[in-house]
C-alpha positions in Angstrom: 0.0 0.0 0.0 1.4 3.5 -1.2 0.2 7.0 -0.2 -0.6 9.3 -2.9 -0.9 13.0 -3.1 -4.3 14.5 -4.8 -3.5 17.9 -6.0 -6.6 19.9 -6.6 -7.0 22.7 -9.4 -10.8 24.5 -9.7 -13.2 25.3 -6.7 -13.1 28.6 -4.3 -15.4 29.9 -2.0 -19.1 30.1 -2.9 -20.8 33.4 -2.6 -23.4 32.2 0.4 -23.6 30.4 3.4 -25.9 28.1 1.9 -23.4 27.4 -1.3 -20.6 26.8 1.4 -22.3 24.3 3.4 -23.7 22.3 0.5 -20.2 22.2 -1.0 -19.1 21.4 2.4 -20.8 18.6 2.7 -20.1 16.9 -0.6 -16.1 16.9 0.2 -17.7 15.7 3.9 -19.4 12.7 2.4 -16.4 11.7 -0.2 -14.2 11.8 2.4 -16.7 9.3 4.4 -16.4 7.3 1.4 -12.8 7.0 1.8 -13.2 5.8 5.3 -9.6 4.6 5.8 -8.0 5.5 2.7 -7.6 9.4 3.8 -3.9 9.6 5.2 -4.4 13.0 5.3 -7.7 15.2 4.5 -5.2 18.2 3.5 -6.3 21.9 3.4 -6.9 24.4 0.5 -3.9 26.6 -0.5 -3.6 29.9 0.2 -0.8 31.4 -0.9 2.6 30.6 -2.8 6.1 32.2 -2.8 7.8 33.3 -6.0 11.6 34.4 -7.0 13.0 36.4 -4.9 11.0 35.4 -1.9 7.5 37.2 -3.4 4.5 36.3 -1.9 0.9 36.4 -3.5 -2.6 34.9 -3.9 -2.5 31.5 -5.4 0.1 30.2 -7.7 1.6 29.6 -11.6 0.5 25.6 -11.0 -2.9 27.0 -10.0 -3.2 24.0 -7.2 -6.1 25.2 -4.9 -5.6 22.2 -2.4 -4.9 18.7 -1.2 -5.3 15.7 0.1 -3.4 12.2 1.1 -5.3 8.7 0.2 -3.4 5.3 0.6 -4.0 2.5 -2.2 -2.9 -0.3 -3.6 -2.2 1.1 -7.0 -2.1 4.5 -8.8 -4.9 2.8 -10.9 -7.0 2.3 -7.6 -6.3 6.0 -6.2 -7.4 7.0 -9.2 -10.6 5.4 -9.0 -11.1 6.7 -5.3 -10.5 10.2 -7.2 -13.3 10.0 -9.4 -15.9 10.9 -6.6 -14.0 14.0 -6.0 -16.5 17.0 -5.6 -14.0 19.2 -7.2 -15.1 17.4 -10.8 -18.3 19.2 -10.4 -16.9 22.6 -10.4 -16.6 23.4 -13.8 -13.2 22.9 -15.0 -12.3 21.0 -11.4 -9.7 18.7 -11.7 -7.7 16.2 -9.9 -4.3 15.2 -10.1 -2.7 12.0 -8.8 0.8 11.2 -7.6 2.2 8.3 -5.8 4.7 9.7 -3.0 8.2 7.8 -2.5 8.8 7.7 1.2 13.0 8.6 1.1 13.2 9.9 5.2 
C-alpha cells in the first residue's frame, strides 16, 4: 500500500452560506467514502512564494488544495478520485501522484 498525493486545481469559496455548506458537505461525504483511505484530508492553498521570496494569492501551477489517500495502486487511487466534488466545479480537476517515502 502506497500513499498518494491529490493535487486539486478548480473550486473557491461560494458566494453564500448556503453554497458553502452544501459544498461542504459533498467533500464531507467523499471523504466518508474513503473511510480509511484518507492519510491526510489536506487543506486548500492559500498562498505561494515566487523568485525572490514574493508572496501572492495563489500560484503559476494554479493548485487550490490537497489531500493524502493510501491505495494499492495508482490505478486504484485514481478510481477513489473519481468521486471527488472538485469534478463538479466546472473545470475542477484532480491530479494523482504516488509519494516515495526517502526519510
Amino acid at each position: 500500500m502506497s500513499n498518494y498525493l491529490l493535487a486539486y486545481r478548480g473550486g473557491g469559496t461560494p458566494p453564500t452560506e448556503e453554497e458553502r455548506e452544501a459544498v461542504m458537505a459533498a467533500w464531507m461525504e467523499w471523504f466518508g467514502s474513503l473511510g480509511e483511505a484518507v492519510v491526510d484530508g489536506g487543506n486548500p492553498f492559500a498562498a505561494s512564494v515566487g523568485a525572490g521570496g514574493s508572496v501572492s494569492e495563489g500560484g503559476a501551477s494554479a493548485l487550490t488544495g490537497y489531500s493524502v489517500i493510501a491505495a494499492d495502486s495508482l490505478d486504484a487511487a485514481g478510481e477513489l478520485a473519481k468521486g471527488c466534488p472538485i469534478l463538479d466545479d466546472d473545470g475542477g480537476t484532480v491530479e494523482v501522484y504516488e509519494t516515495i517515502r526517502v526519510m
